[in-house]
C-alpha positions as CSV (number, residue, x, y, z in Angstrom):
1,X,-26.9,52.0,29.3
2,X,-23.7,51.8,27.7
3,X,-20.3,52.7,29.7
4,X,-18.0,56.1,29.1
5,X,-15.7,55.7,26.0
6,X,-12.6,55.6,28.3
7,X,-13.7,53.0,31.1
8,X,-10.9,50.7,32.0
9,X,-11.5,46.9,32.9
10,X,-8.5,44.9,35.1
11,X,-8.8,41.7,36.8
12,X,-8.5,42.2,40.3
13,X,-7.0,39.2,41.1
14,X,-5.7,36.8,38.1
15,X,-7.8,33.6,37.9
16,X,-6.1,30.2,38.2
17,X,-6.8,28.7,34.4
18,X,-4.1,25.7,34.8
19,X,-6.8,23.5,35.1
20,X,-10.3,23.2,33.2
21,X,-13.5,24.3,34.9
22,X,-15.5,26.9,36.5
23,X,-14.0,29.4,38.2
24,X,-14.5,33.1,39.2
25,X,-13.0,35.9,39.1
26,X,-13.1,39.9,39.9
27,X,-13.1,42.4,37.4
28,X,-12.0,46.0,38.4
29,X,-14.5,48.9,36.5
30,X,-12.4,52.1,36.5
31,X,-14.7,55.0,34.9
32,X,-13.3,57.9,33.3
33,X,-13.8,60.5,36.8
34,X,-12.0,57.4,38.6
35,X,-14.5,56.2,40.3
36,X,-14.5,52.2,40.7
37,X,-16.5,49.1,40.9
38,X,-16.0,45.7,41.1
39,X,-18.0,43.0,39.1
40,X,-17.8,39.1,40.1
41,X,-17.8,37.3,37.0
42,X,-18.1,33.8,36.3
43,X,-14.9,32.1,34.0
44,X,-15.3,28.7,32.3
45,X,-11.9,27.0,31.7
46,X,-11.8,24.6,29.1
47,X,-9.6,21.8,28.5
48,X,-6.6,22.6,25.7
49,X,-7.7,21.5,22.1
50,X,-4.5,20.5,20.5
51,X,-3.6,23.0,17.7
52,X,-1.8,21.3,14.1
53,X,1.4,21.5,14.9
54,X,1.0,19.1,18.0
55,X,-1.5,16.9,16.3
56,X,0.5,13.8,14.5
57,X,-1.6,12.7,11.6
58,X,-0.4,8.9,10.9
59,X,-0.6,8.2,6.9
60,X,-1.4,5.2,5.3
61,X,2.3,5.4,4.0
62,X,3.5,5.4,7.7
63,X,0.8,2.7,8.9
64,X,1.8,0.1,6.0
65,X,4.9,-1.5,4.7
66,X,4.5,-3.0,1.5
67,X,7.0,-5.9,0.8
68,X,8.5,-6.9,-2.8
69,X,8.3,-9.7,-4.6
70,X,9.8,-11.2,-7.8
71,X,7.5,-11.0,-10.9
72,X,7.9,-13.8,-13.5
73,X,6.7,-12.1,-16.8
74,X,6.4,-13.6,-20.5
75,X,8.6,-11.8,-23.4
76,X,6.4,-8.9,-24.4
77,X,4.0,-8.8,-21.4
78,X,4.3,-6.1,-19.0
79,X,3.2,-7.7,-15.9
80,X,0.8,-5.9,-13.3
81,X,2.9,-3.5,-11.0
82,X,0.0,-5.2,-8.1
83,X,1.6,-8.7,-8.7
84,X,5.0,-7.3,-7.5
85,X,3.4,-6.6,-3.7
86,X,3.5,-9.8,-1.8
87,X,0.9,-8.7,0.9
88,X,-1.2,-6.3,-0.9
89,X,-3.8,-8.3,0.7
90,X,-3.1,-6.3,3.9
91,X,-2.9,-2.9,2.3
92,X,-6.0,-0.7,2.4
93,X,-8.7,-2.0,-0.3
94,X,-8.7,1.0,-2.7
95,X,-4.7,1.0,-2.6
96,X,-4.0,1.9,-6.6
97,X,-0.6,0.3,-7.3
98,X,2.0,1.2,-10.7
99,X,5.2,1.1,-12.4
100,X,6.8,4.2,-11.5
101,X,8.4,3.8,-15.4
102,X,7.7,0.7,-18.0
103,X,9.6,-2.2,-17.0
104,X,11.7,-3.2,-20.3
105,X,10.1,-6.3,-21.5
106,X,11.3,-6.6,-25.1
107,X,14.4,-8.7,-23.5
108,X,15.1,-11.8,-21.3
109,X,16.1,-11.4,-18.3
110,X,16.3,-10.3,-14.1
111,X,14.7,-6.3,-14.9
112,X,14.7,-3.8,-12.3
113,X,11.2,-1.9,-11.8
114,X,9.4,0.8,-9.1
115,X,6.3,0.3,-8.3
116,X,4.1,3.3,-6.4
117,X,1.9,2.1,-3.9
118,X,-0.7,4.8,-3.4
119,X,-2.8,5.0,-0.6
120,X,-6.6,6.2,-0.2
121,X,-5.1,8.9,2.0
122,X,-2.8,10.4,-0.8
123,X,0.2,9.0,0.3
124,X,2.8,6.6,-1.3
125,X,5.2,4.4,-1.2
126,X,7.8,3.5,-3.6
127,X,9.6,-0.3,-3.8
128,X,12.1,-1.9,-5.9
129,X,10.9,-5.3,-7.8
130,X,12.5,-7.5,-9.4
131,X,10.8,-8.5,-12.3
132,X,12.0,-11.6,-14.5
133,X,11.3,-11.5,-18.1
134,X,11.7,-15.1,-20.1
135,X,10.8,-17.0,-23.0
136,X,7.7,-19.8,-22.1
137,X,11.2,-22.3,-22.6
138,X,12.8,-20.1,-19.3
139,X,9.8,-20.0,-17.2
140,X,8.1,-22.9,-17.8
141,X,10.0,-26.8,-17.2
142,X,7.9,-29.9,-18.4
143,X,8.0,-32.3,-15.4
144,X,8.3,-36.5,-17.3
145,X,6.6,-39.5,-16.3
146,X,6.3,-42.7,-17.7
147,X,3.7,-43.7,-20.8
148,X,2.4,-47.2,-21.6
149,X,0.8,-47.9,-25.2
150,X,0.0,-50.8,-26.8
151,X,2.6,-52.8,-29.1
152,X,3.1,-50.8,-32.4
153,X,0.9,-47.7,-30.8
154,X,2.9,-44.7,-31.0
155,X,1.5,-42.7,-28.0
156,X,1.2,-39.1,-27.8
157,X,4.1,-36.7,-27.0
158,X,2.2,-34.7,-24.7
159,X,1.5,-37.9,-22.6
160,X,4.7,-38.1,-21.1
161,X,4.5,-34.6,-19.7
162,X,2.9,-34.4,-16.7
163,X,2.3,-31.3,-16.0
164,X,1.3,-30.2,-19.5
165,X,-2.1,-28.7,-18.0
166,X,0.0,-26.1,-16.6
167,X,2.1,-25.0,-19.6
168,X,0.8,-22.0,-22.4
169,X,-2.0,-23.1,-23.9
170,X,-0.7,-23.4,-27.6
171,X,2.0,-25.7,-26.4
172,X,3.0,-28.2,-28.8
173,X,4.4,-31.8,-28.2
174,X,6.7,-34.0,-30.2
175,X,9.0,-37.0,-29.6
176,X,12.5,-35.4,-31.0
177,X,12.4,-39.5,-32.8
178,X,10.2,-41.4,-33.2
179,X,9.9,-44.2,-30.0
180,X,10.4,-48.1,-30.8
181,X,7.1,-49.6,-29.6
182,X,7.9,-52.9,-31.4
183,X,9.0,-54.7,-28.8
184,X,7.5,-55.3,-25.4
185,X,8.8,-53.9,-21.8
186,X,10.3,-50.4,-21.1
């Protein structure tokens, strides 16, 4: 059966609830005529569950420090914003990485660029990059080495470059005049 409207519950004793576990306690039943009763009553005392404000979530951006590096771009090719993040190795693997704004690369020359480094999380990070914009003739130096031929053989430009397999496809080769080869020795 259900108690009078205007009964009146009171703990009898506070119960200690500094430390997790069971406990017990005494609860005070004050009916309406004022007639009492007291009720033990088992109490469970759980262990604090921190609330937001206490919990510190770390974010990727917080975790990870991406580091610059200088880009070496052709004239007219904007260069991936990825390729100016040396470790990007170490980032998470579905880090998204852009140029805050184009990097100009109608010009030569040292350029200036952000790239955003944006984290599976939803964070970012921001860095400055260097980016250096050229002509194949700026970035690119043909390394020389010696050719033989046979007497009266004119032998091809590109054989005295020795490092041609590394220069632009499309690279051409000539001898700025024409070398003797009549004679014999160097």
């Amino acid at each position: 059966q259900d108690l009078p409207a205007d009964t009146k519950y009171s703990w009898k004793n506070l119960v200690e609830v500094s430390t997790p576990g069971e406990k017990q306690g005494t609860v005070v039943v004050t009916y309406p005529d004022g007639s009492k009763e007291e009720l033990s009553v088992p109490v469970t005392v759980l262990a604090p569950t921190p609330d937001k404000e206490s919990v510190k979530v770390v974010t990727d951006a917080e975790k990870y420090t991406p580091q610059s590096q200088t880009v070496t771009t052709e004239l007219g090719k904007a260069p991936e914003a990825k390729s100016g993040v040396s470790n990007s190795a170490d980032l998470p693997s579905n880090t998204k990485y852009s140029w805050k704004s184009p990097v100009d690369v109608t010009t030569p020359g040292a350029k200036q660029g952000t790239v955003e480094v944006m984290y599976p999380d939803g964070s970012k990070d921001e860095l400055q990059v260097e980016v250096k914009v050229g002509t194949d003739a700026d970035l690119y130096t043909p390394k020389v080495q010696q050719v033989k031929t046979e007497l009266n053989k004119q032998p091809a430009a590109k054989d005295s470059v020795a490092n041609s397999a590394t220069l632009p496809v499309g690279t051409q080769y000539s001898w700025k005049s024409p070398v003797d080869v009549t004679t014999l020795g160097d």
